[in-house]
Each structure stands twice: as structure tokens, then as C-alpha cells.
C-alpha positions in Angstrom: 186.4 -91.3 60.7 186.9 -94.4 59.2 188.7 -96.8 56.8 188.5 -99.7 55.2 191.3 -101.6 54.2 190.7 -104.3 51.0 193.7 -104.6 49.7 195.0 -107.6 51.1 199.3 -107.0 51.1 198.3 -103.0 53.3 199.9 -102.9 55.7 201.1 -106.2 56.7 205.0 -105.6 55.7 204.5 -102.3 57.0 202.8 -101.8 60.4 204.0 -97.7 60.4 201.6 -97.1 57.6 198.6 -98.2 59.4 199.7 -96.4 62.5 199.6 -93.3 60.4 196.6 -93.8 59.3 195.2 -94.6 63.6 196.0 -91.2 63.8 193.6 -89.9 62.4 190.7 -92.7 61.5 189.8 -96.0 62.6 191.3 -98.9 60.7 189.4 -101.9 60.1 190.2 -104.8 57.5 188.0 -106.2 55.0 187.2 -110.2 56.2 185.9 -111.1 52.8 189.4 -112.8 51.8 189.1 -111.3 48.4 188.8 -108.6 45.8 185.0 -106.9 46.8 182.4 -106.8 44.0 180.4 -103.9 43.0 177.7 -105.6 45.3 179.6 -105.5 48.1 180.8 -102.1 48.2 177.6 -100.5 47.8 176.5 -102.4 51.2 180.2 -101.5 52.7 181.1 -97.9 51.7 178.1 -96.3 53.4 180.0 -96.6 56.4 183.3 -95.4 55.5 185.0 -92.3 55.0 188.1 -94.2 53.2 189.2 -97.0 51.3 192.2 -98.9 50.3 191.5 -101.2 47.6 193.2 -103.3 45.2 191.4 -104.4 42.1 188.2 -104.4 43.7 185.2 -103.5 41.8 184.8 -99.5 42.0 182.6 -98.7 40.1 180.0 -95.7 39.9 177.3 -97.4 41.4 179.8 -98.3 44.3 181.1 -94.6 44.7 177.5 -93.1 44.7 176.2 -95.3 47.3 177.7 -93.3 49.8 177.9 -90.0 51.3 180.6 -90.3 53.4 183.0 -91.3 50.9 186.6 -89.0 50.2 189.1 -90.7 49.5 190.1 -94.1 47.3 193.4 -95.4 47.8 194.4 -97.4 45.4 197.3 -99.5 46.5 199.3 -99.5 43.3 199.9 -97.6 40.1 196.7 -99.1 38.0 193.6 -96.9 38.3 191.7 -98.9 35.8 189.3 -100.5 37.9 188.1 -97.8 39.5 185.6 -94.8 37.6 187.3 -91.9 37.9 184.7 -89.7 36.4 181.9 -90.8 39.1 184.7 -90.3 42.0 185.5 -86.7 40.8 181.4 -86.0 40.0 181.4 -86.6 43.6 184.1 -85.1 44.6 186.0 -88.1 45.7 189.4 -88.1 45.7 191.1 -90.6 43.8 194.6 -91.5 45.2 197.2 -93.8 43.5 201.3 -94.9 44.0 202.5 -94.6 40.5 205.8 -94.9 40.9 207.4 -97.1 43.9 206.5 -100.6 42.7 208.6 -99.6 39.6 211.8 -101.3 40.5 210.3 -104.6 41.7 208.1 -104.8 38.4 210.9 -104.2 36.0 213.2 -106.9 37.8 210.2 -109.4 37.5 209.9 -108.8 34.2 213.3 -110.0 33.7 212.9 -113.0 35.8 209.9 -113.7 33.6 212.1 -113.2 30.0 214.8 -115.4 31.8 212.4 -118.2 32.9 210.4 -118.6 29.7 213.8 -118.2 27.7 215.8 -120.7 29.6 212.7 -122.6 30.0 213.5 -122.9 33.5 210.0 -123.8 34.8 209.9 -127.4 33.1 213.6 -128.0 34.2 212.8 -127.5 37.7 209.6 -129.5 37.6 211.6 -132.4 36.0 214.7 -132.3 38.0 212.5 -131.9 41.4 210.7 -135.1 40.3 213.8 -137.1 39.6 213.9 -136.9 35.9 217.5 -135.7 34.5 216.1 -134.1 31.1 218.9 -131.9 30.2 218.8 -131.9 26.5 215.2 -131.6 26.6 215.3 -127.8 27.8 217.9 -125.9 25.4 216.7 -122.7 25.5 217.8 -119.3 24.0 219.9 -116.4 25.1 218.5 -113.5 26.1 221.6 -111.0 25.7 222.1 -109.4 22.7 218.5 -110.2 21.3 216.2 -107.2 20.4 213.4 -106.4 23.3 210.4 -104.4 21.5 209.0 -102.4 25.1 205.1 -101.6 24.6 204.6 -98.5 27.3 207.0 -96.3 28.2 205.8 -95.1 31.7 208.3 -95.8 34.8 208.1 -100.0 34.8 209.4 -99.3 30.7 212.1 -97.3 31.2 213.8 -99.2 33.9 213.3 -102.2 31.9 214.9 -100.4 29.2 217.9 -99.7 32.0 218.4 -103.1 32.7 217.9 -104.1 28.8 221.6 -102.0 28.2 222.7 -104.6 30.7 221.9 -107.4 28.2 223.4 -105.6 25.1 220.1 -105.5 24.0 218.7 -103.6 21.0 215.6 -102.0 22.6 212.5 -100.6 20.4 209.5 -99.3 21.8 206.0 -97.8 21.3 204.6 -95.1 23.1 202.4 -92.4 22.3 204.6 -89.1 23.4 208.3 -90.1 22.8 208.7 -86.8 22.7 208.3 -87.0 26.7 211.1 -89.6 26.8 214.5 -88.3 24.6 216.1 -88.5 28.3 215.7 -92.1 28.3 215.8 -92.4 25.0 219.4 -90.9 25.0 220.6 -92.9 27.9 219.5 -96.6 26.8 219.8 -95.7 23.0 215.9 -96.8 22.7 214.1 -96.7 19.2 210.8 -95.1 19.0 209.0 -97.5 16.1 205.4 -97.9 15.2 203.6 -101.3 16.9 203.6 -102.8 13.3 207.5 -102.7 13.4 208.2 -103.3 17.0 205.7 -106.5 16.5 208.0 -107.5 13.6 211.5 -106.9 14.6 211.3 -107.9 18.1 212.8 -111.1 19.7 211.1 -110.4 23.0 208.1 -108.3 23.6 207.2 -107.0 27.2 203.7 -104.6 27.8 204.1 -101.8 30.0 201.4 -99.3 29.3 198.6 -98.3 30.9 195.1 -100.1 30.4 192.8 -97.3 28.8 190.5 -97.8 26.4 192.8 -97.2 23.8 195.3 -100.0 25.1 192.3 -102.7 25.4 193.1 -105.8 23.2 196.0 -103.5 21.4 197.9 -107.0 21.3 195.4 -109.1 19.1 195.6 -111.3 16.3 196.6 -109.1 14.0 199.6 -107.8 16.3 200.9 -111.4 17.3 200.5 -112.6 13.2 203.7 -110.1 12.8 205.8 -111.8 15.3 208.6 -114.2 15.1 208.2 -117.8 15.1 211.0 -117.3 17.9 209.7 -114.7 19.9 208.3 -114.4 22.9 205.5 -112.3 24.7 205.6 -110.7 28.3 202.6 -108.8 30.4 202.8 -107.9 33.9 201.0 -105.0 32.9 197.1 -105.4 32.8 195.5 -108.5 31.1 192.6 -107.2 28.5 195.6 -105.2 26.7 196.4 -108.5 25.3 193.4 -110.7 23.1 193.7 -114.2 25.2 192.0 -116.2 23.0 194.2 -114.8 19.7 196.7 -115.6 22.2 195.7 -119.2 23.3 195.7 -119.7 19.3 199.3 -118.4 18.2 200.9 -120.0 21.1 199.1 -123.7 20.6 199.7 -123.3 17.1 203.6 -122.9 17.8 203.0 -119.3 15.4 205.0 -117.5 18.6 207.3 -119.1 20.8 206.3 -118.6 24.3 204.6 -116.4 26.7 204.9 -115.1 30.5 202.1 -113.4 31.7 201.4 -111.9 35.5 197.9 -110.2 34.4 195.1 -111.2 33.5 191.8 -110.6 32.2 190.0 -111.7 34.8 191.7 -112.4 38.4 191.7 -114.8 39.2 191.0 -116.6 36.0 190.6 -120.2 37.4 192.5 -123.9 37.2 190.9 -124.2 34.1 192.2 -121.2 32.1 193.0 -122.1 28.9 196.2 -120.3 29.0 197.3 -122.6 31.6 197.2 -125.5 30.1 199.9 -125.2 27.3 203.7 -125.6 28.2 204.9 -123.0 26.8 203.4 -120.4 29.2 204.9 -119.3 32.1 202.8 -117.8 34.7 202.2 -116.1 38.3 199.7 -114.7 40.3 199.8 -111.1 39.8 202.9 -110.8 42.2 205.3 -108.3 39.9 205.1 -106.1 42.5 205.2 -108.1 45.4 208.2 -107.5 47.2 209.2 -106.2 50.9 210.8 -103.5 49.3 208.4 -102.1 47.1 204.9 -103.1 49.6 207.0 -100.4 51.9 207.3 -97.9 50.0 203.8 -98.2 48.9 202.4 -98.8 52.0 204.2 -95.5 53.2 203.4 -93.0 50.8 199.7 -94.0 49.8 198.9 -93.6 54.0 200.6 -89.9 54.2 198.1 -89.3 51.2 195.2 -90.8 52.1 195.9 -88.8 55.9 195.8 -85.7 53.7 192.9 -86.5 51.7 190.6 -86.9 55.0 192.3 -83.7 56.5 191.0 -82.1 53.6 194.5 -81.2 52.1 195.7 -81.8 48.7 197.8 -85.5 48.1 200.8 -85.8 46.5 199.6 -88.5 43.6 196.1 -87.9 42.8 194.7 -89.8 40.0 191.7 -87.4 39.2 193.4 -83.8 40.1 189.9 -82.2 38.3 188.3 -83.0 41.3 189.9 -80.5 42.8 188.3 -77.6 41.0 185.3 -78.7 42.5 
């Protein structure tokens, strides 16, 4: 058998997971450089009985060009760009890691609050080109402020964790709180409506899942109810936020800042107009991107994908229907 590996971070922290993986297939890495295109995997799949993507193009036309097919890996939590419905119709499995970039995500999404807060990005770019603009960046504190948390999967709650940290007040939407009176309990969060949590937050960080429900959620409706002061925080997936609404309340000064990891195309190109106001903070989709958590992902989405091709059943499975086939 055979795999093909797309995602560009596989494997390179984490040499065991490949090994495991030589087992039982031969490994071979994509040499396009970036995220394949539907076109390209209906010419590359034929050939493969597994893949390890990352936000490449999987799409049904991709999954039914080929017969060989089993198994997707997808090398995080976000299943979005890939159909689920055509892998399962075709009894592909569908794997996923939904859990071990968790800690790295939620810490990034505090390095992102303190950044744009502390406006720490135009201080270092001053100070590093000789300029000594202290009074110029006063920023705002972080502790004590209310955080409104939009998603409360396993990135929220941790957020929510290190929120108690900051003597925070934390208020958050999520569509089965019911699921969450653990956490709720623990980090004394308030289940609201998005209406209030737009309203009454100080700091607003998206955590939820991208569905069709969750596209453009944040639009500019949502941003007209925040804060002057507040600011706005997505390492989660970029069309749940309108960019252009966005572009709009954040050049017109309505809301004070944003930090944003995702977006709604990646890459979205110098000349994103997002990019060129100076109160945005960005990155390159890298929330996830440390040692620690490309390890742990690496590991456990090889031992799956080795069961998938074995024929056995994986312990995360984003499409566990097609099992009933």
C-alpha cells in the first residue's frame, strides 16, 4: 500500500510517526510545496491507498476519482475542508486529531489577546528600528476584563482555564451548554446568547467549529454590538468571521483591534486588506504549531491511519456512519 503525505509539518518533528506508518505502507511526500487543489488530487489519489492532508482541497470529486482510496488523515482537529458525505458514500474513512493541538491553541490565543492588547507588535517594530516611542503604545490590561468565548469545544474550555488566571469574567455561546456544567462549574463561565456576549464583552475569541451554521456568524450585525474598546480574536477558521464587515469596523475605529490566525482564504496574499490596517495583529495559521502539540498529533493520527488500512476501526473518526457500511 501506499501513502501520501500533504501536510507539510507530518512528520518532520516526529520521525516515529512515519516509521509507523513504513510498517505497513510506503510513504511518499507530496513535492508540490503547498496545499493540493481539487485538480490535483483527482490526478494524485488514484494511486494511493492513504492520505495525510492539511487544508488541501478534498473534495467529492477528489474522493471519487479513486478506487483505492481508505483512509483521510486529516492532520488536525478541522474537518471542514474535506466532504464527509462523499468519503462515507464511498466508504472512506475519515480520520481526524481533535483534541492534542488543544493546549498549544489556547496558549496562542492568549499570546494573541496580550499582543494586540499591549500593542506589542508596533513596539517591537519601533524599538528594533531605533525609534524609542514609549508613550505612543499604552495599551490596556487584560486581567480582570470580561472575555466573551464563541465555541465551547476543547481549545474554549482551556481558554476558559487560563481566563480564571486573569480574574476574568468569562461568557460564552455554545449550542449544548448543557454538555459543559463541568467547565462551567470549574471556571464560573456564563452561558449568554451571541447578542449579549457581542455586547458585554471586552475581548472576543472564536472557537467553534466551521459548519454551515458557524459561516459568517461574526458579521456586521454581530461586530455593530461590540465595544468601541473591544477586541476580536480567531484562530479558529476564517469564513466564521465576515472580513469585509470586519475590514469596515476596524478602519472605521467602531471596534478596537483584531488578531486573527485564520483566514478565508490561505493564504490570503500581501495584499489582503486586513493587512494593511495597524490595528491587526496577524500570523500564519501557526496556533498550533508547536513541538509539543505536532507530536502528539503526528503520533496518534499514524496509529489511526495504521488501523484504518488494516481494516480496524480508529480511535477519532470524523464520519463513524461510514462504518455501517
Amino acid at each position: 500500500m501506499k501513502v501520501l503525505v500533504s501536510s507539510r509539518s507530518f512528520g518532520r518533528l516526529c520521525p516515529e510517526a512515519v516509521s509507523l506508518i513504513e510498517q505497513v505502507a510506503d510513504v511518499e511526500r507530496s513535492s508540490l510545496g503547498r496545499p493540493l487543489a481539487e485538480k490535483d488530487l483527482v490526478e494524485i489519489l488514484p494511486s494511493y491507498e492513504g492520505v495525510i492532508v492539511g487544508v488541501d482541497e478534498v473534495t467529492r470529486r477528489a474522493i471519487e476519482s479513486s478506487d483505492r482510496l481508505k483512509v483521510v488523515a486529516k492532520h488536525g482537529a478541522g474537518v471542514d475542508n474535506i466532504d464527509l458525505e462523499a468519503a462515507t458514500e464511498r466508504g472512506v474513512v475519515v480520520t481526524y486529531v481533535p483534541e492534542a493541538n488543544a493546549e498549544s491553541v489556547a496558549d496562542f490565543t492568549f499570546c494573541l489577546m496580550l499582543a494586540l492588547a499591549r500593542k506589542l507588535v508596533e513596539a517591537h517594530t519601533s524599538a528594533k528600528a531605533g525609534r524609542w516611542e514609549s508613550s505612543k503604545f499604552t495599551g490596556t490590561e487584560v486581567y480582570g476584563k470580561t472575555l466573551g468565548i464563541v465555541g465551547m469545544g476543547s481549545i474554549g474550555a482551556r481558554v476558559a482555564k487560563r481566563a480564571k488566571g486573569f480574574d476574568m469574567r468569562v461568557l460564552c455561546v455554545t449550542g449544548h451548554p448543557e454538555k459543559h456544567r463541568r467547565e462551567a462549574k470549574m471556571y464560573k463561565i456564563e452561558f449568554v446568547n451571541l447578542p449579549t456576549l457581542m455586547k458585554e464583552s471586552d475581548i472576543i475569541t472564536i472557537h467553534c467549529a466551521l459548519t454551515p451554521e458557524t459561516e459568517g456568524i461574526i458579521g456586521r450585525e454581530e461586530l455593530s454590538l461590540m465595544k468601541e474598546s473591544a477586541l476580536l480574536i480567531n484562530t479558529a477558521r476564517g469564513p466564521i468571521v465576515d472580513e469585509e464587515a470586519l475590514f469596515k469596523a476596524l478602519k472605521e475605529k467602531r471596534i478596537a483591534g483584531a488578531a486573527l490566525d485564520v483566514y478565508s482564504r490561505e493564504p490570503p496574499g500581501a495584499d489582503f486588506p486586513l493587512f494593511q490596517l495597524d490595528n491587526v495583529v496577524v500570523a500564519p495559521h501557526i496556533a498550533s504549531y508547536t513541538t509539543d502539540a505536532i507530536s502528539r498529533v503526528d503520533l496518534i493520527q499514524a496509529e489511526d491511519l495504521v488501523k484504518a488500512l488494516r481494516g480496524e476501526r480508529p480511535k477519532y473518526v470524523a464520519n463513524p456512519q461510514v462504518f455501517k457500511k
